[in-house]
RODO-2510 file (C-alpha; in nm, 4 decimals, decimal comma):
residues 202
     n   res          X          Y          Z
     1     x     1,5674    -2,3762    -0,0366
     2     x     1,2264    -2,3323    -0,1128
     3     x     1,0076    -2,0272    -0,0338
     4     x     0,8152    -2,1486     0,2427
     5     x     1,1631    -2,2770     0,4316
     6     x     1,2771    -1,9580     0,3939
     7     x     0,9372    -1,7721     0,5552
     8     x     0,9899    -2,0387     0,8271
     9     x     1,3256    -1,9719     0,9211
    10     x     1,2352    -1,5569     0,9428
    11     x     0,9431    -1,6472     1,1198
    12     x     1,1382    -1,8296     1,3899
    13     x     1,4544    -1,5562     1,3897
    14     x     1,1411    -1,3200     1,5098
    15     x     1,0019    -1,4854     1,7905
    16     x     0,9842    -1,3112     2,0772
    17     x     1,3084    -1,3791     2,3053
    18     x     1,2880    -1,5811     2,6115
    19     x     1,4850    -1,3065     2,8168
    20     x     1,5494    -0,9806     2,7153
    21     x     1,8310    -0,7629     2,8256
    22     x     1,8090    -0,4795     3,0801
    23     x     1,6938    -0,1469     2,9732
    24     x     1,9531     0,1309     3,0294
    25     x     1,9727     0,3948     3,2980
    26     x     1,8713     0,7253     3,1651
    27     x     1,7586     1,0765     3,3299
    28     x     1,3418     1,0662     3,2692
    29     x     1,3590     1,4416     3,3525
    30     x     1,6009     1,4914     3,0365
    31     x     1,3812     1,2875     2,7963
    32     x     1,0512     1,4960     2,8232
    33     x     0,9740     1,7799     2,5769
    34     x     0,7483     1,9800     2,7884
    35     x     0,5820     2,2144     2,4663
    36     x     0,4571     1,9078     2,3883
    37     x     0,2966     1,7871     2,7058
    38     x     0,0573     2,1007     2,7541
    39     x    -0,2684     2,0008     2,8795
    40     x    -0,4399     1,7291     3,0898
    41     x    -0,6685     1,5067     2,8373
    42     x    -0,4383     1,2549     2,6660
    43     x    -0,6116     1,2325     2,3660
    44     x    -0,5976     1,6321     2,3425
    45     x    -0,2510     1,5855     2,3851
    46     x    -0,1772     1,2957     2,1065
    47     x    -0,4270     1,4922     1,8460
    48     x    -0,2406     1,8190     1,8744
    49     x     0,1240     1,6335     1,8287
    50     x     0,0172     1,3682     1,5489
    51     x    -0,1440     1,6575     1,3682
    52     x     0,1627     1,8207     1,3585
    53     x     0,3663     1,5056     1,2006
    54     x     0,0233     1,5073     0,9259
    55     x    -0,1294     1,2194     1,1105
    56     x    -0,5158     1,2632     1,1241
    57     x    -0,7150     1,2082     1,4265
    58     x    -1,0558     1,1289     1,3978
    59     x    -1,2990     1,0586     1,6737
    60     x    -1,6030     0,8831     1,4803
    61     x    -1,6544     0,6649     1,1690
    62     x    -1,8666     0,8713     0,9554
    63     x    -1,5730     1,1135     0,9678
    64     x    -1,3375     0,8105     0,8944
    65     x    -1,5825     0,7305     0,5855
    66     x    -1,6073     1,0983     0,4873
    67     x    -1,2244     1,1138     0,4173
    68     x    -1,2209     0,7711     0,2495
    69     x    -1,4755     0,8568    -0,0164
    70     x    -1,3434     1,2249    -0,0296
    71     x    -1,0270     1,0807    -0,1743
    72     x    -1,1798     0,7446    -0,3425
    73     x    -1,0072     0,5356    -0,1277
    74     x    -1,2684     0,2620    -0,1742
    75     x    -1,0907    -0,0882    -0,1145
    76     x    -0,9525    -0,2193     0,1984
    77     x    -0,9031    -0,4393     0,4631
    78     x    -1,0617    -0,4407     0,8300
    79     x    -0,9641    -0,6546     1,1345
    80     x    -1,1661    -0,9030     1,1778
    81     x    -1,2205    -0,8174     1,5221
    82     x    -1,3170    -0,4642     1,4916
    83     x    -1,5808    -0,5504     1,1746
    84     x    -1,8745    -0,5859     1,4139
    85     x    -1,8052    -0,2357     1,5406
    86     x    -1,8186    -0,0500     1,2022
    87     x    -1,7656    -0,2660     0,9176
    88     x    -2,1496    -0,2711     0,8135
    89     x    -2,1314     0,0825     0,8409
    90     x    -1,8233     0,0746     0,5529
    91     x    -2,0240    -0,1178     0,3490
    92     x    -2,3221     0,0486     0,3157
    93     x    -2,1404     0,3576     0,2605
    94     x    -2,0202     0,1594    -0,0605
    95     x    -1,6588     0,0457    -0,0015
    96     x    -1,5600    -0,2664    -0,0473
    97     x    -1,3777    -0,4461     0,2874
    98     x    -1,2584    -0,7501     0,3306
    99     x    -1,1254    -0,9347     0,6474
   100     x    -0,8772    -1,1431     0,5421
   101     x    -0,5988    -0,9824     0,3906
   102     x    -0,4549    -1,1333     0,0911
   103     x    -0,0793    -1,0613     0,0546
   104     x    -0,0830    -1,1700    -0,3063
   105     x    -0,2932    -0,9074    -0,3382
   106     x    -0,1518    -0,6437    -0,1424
   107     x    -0,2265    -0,3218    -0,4378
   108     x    -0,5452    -0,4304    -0,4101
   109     x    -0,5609    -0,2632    -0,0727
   110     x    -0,6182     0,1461    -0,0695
   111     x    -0,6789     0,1203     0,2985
   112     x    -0,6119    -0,0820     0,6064
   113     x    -0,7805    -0,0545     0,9370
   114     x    -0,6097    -0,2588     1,2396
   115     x    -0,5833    -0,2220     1,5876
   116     x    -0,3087    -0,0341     1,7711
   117     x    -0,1426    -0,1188     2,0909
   118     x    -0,1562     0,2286     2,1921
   119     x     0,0096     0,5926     2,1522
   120     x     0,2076     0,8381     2,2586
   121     x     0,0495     1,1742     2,3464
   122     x     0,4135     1,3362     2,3402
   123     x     0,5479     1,2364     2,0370
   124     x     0,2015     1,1364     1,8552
   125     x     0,2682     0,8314     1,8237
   126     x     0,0826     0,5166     1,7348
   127     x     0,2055     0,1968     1,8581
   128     x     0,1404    -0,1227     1,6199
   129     x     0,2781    -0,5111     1,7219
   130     x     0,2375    -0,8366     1,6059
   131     x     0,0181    -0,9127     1,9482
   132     x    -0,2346    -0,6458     1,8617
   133     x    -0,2279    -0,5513     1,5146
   134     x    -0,4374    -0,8419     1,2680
   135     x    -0,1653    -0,8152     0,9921
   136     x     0,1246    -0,6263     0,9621
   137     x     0,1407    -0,5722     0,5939
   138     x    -0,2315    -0,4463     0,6392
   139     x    -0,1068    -0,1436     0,8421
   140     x     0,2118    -0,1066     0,5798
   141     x     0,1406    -0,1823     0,2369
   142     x    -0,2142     0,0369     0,1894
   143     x    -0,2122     0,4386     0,1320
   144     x    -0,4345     0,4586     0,3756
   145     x    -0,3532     0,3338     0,7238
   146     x    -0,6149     0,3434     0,9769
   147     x    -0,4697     0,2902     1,3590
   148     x    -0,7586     0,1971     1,5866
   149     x    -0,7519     0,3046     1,9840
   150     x    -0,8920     0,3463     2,2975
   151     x    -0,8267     0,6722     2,5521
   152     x    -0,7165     0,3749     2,8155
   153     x    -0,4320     0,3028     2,5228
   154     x    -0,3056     0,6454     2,5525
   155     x     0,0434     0,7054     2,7168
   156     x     0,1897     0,9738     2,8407
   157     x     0,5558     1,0127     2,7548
   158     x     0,7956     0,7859     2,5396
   159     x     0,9481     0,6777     2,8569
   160     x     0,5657     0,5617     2,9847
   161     x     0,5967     0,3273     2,6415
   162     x     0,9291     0,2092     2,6728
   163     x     0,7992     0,1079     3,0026
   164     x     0,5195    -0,0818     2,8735
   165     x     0,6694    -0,2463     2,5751
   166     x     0,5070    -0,6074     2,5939
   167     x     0,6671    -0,9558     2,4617
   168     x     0,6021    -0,8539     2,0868
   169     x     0,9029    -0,9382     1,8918
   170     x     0,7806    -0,6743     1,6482
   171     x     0,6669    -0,2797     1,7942
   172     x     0,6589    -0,0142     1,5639
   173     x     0,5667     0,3505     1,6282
   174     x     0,4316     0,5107     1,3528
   175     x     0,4231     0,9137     1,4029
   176     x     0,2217     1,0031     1,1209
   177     x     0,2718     0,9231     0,7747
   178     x     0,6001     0,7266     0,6054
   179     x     0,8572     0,9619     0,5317
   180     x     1,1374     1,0258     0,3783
   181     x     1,3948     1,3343     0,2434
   182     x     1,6731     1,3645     0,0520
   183     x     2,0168     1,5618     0,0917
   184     x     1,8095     1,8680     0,0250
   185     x     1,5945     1,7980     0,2523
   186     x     1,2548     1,7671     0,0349
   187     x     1,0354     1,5775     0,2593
   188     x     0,8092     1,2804     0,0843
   189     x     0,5515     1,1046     0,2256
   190     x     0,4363     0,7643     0,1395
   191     x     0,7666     0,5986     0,0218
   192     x     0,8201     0,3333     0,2766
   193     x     0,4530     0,3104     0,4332
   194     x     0,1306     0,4506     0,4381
   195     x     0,1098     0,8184     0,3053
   196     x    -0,1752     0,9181     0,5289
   197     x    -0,1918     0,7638     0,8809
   198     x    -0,5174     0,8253     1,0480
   199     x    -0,5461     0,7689     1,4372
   200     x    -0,9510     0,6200     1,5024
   201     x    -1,0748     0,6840     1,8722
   202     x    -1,3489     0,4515     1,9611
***
């Protein structure tokens, strides 16, 4: 079977389903972790938990380009749809940004700015999909992952997003950076994913 049969027949096992089955009963009231829900502004709310995870929060490019040439982080990729916003602004701070991503050349990559679907002020969580996010392996593959959001995108609780899941046959939530630990419980970051995930509030 040749490569590109086999990409088709993922591709096609990922669709999104035609119905989807009922979501179970649960208590909301038992779900909530209250510590976590102190305050009234969302993104307050989301910045103090995805902090704690090591996410970054940033509210404003030049911070966002501060931290990429702090740690040389120099090469990545940018949605096409968000380059008009900022992208200039990326280049003429001297990193190099494409907007197509190239999969072949996926080291290539130190960081990847997409859009997110939303997050999670409880958990600090972003949410990434397939409808929303440009490329997938752009918000995976790169050290650097930069989730782009809006305060509108902010939920609540993790019940508000189970709530508002879409139609996307792929939804990840990504609270803070990959991680990973072994029996003895020696936490490492960056094995499966990005190994700093930075939340950007426009």
């Amino acid at each position: 079977m040749s490569r590109a049969a086999i990409f088709a027949k993922i591709e096609s096992a990922n669709a999104a389903l035609k119905t989807k089955a009922a979501y179970p009963e649960y208590d909301m009231a038992l779900v909530h972790s209250a510590p976590k829900l102190e305050g009234t502004d969302l993104w307050e709310i989301f910045a103090r938990n995805f902090a704690a995870v090591n996410g970054k929060p940033m509210t404003g490019i030049d911070q966002l380009i501060d931290f990429l040439v702090l740690h040389q982080q120099l090469r990545g990729y940018c949605d096409p749809a968000l380059y008009p916003h900022f992208g200039q602004k990326l280049v003429d701070a001297g990193l190099t940004v494409e907007t197509q991503y190239d999969r072949e050349r996926y080291d290539f990559y130190q960081f990847g700015i997409t859009r997110a679907t939303g997050a999670i002020a409880e958990s600090g969580s972003v949410i990434l999909d397939d409808d929303r996010t440009s490329h997938r392996l752009a918000a995976l593959s790169p050290w650097v992952h930069v989730a782009v959001l809006e305060r509108s995108e902010i939920l609540r609780t993790i019940p508000d997003a189970i709530a508002a899941f879409g139609d996307s046959p792929n939804i990840i939530w990504a609270t803070g950076p990959s991680k990973t630990a072994d029996v003895e419980g020696i936490l490492i970051e960056g094995v499966h994913g990005p190994g700093e995930q930075i939340a950007l509030l426009i």
